[in-house]
C-alpha positions in Angstrom: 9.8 -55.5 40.0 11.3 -57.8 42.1 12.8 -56.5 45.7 15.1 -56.6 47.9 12.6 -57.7 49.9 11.0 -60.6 47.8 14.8 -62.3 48.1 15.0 -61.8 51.6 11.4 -63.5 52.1 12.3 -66.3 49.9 15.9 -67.0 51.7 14.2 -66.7 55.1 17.0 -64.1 56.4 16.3 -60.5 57.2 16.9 -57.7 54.5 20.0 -56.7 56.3 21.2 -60.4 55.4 20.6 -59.5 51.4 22.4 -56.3 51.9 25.6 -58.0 53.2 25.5 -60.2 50.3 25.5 -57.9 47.8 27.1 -54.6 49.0 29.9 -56.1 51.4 29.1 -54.8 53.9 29.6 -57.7 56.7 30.6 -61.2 57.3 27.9 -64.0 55.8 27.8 -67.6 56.0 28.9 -69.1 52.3 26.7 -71.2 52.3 24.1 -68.6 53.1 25.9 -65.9 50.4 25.4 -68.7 47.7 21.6 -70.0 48.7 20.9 -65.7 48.7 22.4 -65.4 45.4 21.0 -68.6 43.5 18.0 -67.2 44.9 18.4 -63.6 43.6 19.3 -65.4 40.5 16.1 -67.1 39.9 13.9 -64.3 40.8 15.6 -61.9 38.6 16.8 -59.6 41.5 18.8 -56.6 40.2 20.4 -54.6 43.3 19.3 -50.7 42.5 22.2 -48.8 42.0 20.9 -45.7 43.6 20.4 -47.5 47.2 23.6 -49.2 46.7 25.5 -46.2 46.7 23.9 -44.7 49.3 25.1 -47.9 51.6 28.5 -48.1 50.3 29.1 -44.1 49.4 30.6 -45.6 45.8 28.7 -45.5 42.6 31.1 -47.7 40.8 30.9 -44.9 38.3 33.4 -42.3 36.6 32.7 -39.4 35.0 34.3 -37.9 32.1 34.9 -34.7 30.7 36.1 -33.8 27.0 35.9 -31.3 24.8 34.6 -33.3 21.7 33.6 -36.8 20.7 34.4 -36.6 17.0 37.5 -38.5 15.7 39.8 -40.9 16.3 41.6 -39.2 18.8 38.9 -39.1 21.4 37.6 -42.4 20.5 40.8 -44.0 21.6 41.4 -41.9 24.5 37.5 -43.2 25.8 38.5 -46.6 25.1 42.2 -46.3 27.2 40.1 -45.5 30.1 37.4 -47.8 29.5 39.9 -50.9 29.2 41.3 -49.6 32.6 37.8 -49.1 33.9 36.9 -52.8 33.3 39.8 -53.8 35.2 38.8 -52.3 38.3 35.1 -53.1 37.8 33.9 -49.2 37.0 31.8 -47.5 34.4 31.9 -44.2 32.4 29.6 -41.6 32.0 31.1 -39.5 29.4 30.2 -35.9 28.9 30.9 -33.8 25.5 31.4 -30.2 26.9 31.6 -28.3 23.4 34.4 -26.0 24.7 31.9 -24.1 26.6 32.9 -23.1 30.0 29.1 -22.9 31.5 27.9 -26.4 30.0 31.3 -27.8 31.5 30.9 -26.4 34.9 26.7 -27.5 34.1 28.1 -31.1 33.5 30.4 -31.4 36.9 27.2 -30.5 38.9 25.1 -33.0 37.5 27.7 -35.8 38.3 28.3 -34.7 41.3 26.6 -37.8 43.7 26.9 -39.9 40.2 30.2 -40.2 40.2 33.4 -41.6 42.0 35.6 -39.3 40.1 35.8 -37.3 37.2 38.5 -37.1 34.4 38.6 -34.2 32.3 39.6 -32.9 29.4 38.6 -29.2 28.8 40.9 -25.8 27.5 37.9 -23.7 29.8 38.7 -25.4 33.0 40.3 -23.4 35.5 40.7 -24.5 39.0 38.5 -22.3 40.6 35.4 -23.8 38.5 36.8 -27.4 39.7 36.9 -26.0 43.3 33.4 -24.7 43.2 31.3 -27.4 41.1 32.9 -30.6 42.6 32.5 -32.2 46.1 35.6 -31.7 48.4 38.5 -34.4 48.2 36.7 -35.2 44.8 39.1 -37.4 43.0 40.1 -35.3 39.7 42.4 -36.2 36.9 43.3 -33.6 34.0 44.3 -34.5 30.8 46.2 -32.1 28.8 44.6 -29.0 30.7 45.7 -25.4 31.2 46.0 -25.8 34.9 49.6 -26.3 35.8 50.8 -26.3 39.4 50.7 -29.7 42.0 47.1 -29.6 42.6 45.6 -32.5 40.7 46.7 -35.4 39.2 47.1 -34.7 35.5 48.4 -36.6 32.4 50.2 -34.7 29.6 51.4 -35.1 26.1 54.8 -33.9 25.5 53.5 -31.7 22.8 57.2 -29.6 22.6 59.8 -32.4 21.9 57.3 -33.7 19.6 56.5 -30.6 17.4 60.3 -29.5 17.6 61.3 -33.0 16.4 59.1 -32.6 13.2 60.3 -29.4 12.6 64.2 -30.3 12.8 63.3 -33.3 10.8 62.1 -30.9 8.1 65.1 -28.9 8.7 67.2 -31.7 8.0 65.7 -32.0 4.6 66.9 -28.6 3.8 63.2 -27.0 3.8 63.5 -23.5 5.6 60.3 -22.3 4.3 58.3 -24.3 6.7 54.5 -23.3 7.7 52.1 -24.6 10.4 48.6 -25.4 10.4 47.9 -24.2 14.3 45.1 -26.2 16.4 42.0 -24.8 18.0 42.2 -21.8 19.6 43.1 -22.0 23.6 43.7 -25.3 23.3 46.8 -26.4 25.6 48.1 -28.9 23.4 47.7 -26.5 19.4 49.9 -23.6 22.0 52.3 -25.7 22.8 53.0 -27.5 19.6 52.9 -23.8 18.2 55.3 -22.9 20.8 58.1 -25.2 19.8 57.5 -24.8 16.3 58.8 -21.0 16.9 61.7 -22.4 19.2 62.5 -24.7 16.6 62.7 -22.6 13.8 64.8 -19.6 15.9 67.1 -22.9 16.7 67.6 -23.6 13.1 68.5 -19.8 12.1 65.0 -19.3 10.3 63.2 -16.2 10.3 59.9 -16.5 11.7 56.8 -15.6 9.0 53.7 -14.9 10.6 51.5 -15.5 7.2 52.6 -19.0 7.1 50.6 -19.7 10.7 47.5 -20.9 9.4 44.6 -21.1 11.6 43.0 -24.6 12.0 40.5 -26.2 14.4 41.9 -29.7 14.3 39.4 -30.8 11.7 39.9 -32.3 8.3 38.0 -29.0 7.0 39.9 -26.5 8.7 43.0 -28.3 7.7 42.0 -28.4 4.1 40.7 -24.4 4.3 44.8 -23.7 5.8 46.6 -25.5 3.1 44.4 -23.6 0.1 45.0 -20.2 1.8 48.6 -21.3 2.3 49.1 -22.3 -1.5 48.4 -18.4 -2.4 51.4 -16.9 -0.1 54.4 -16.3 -1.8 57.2 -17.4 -1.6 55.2 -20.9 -1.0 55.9 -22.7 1.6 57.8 -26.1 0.9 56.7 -28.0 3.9 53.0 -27.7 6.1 53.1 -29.3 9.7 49.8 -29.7 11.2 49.1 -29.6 14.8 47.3 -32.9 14.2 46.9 -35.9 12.3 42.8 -34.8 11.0 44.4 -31.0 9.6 47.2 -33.4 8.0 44.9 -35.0 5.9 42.8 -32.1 4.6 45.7 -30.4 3.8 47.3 -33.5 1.9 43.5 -33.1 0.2 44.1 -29.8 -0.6 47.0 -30.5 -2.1 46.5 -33.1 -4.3 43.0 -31.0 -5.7 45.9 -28.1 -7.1 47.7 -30.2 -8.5 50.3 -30.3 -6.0 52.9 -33.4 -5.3 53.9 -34.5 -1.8 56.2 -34.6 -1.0 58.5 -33.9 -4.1 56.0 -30.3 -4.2 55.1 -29.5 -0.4 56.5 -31.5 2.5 53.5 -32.6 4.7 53.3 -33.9 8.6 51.4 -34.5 11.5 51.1 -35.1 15.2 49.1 -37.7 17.4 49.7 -41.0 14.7 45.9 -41.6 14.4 45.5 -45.3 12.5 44.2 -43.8 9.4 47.8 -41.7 9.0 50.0 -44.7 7.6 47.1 -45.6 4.9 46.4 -42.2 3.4 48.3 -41.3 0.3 51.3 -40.8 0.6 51.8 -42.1 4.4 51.7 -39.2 6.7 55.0 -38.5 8.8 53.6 -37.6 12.2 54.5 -37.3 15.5 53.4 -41.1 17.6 51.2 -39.9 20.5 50.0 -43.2 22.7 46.4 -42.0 22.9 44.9 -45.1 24.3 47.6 -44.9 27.2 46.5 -41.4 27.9 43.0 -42.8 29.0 44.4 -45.7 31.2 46.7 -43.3 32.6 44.7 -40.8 33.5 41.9 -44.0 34.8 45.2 -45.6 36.9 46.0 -42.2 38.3 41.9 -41.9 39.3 41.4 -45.5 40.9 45.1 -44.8 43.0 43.3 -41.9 44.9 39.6 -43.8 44.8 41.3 -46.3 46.7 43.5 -44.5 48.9 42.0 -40.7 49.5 44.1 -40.0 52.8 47.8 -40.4 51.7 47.2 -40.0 47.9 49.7 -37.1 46.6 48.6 -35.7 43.4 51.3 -36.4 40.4 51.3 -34.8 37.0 52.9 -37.1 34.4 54.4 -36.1 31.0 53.4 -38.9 27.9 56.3 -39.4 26.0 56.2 -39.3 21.8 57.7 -40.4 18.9 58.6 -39.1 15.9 57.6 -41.9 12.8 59.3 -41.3 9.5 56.9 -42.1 6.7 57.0 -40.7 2.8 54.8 -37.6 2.9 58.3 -35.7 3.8 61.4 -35.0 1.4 63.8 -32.3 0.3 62.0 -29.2 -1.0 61.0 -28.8 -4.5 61.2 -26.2 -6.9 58.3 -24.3 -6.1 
């Protein structure tokens, strides 16, 4: 393995020299940056990261923190971040912290010294376990986390104009029998689109009915599982809003395996606007959640106290949404 050394030799300047070169860490000659480098170059010369870091006290490295991996929502949030990332010359480590609060508290301590700073995503993370499993003046960023208050930095979705706009917009269909696939359970974002569901149906003069509260997990599965067991309440509901896009879609699957037509049957809509919602069949009415914007945010928000740790004040930002009108709503049936 070529060394540090071995460029140093062959450039005729002290190791120091090399150093300066390639962690800025002092004025060089250009001419003697660019003979270094053409030399590094042609023997191959990789800087270590690890020694790097200890030099500079940067890893050029971010860590993040969610809950899951699986689906489209996650996906794009990893890739808002990583476009923002690139910008700024960083790289992820990502981290999937299966909604367990030791293997998320087990997966801050092994970035701590790896890291810059740490995004996370977790309904388990209190600030306590930040406090104790992070570095002091660690840069954090929460997205869409229980911890409220002035702390961190944090990035929300604005889960309760959203879910209350698909509601009234169900409302304004005439449906008044109107049941809700809920999201996992603890999750920030499934409570508060539960939340203003109940506002939005005490708003509109409808009598609350706990059995059409189905229980999801924000899977296709559970989403599919809550529409059958919702098909056997009567009166049947005439409209299902899911807490997200994935129940959406099991529930349209459910649906269409009883023989059941949406919307002219059962009214159905989502929340988050994944890609896959405006091709199923029929075209899902949903809330519009920018997801990849919730990554660069919360990556903008990380880099602004990377770069300036003194007079950084933490800020918590609320996402806006949208509500998108597609053809998997209409006026109730005859069910």
């Amino acid at each position: 393995m070529v060394t540090i050394r071995d460029v140093a030799r062959e450039a005729h300047v002290s190791v120091a020299t090399v150093s300066r070169v390639f962690n800025g860490g002092g004025p060089v000659r250009e001419e003697t940056s660019r003979r270094i480098r053409d030399i590094a170059t042609a023997l191959r010369y990789v800087p270590h990261a690890g020694a790097r870091s200890l030099i500079t006290s940067r890893t050029s490295t971010i860590g993040v923190l969610l809950p899951d991996l699986y689906g489209e929502f996650f996906s794009e949030v990893i890739r808002g971040i990583d476009i923002a990332a690139r910008r700024t010359g960083y790289h992820l480590i990502i981290s999937n912290s299966h909604h367990d609060k030791s293997e998320i508290e087990s997966a801050m301590r092994a970035m701590r010294g790896r890291v810059d700073g740490v995004i996370i995503m977790s309904p388990d993370i209190d600030a306590q376990a930040l406090m104790a499993n992070l570095p002091d003046a660690h840069p954090v960023v929460l997205l869409n986390c229980a911890i409220r208050g002035t702390a961190f930095d944090s990035v929300n979705i604005d889960n309760a104009r959203g879910a209350r706009a698909i509601v009234q917009h169900l409302v304004s269909h005439g449906h008044r029998r109107i049941a809700i696939i809920t999201g996992a359970p603890r999750n920030v974002d499934g409570h508060e689109r539960l939340l203003a569901y109940r506002s939005a149906l005490r708003s509109a003069s409808i009598e609350q009915n706990p059995s059409y509260e189905a229980h999801g997990s924000f899977t296709e599965e559970s989403g599919h599982e809550a529409a059958r067991l919702l098909l056997e309440i009567r009166p049947r509901p005439t409209a299902i809003f899911a807490a997200n896009d994935s129940m959406a879609i099991g529930a349209l699957s459910a649906l269409r395996e009883a023989g059941i037509g949406v919307p002219d049957d059962i009214a159905v809509a989502g929340f988050d606007d994944i890609t896959i919602a405006r091709y199923v069949n029929p075209p899902l009415t949903s809330v519009h959640v920018p997801i990849a914007e919730l990554g660069e945010r919360a990556m903008a928000k990380l880099i602004s106290a990377l770069r300036d740790k003194d007079r950084h004040a933490p800020r918590q930002d609320l996402l806006g949404t949208t509500l998108v009108i597609r053809s998997s709503c209409g006026p109730p049936g005859h069910s």
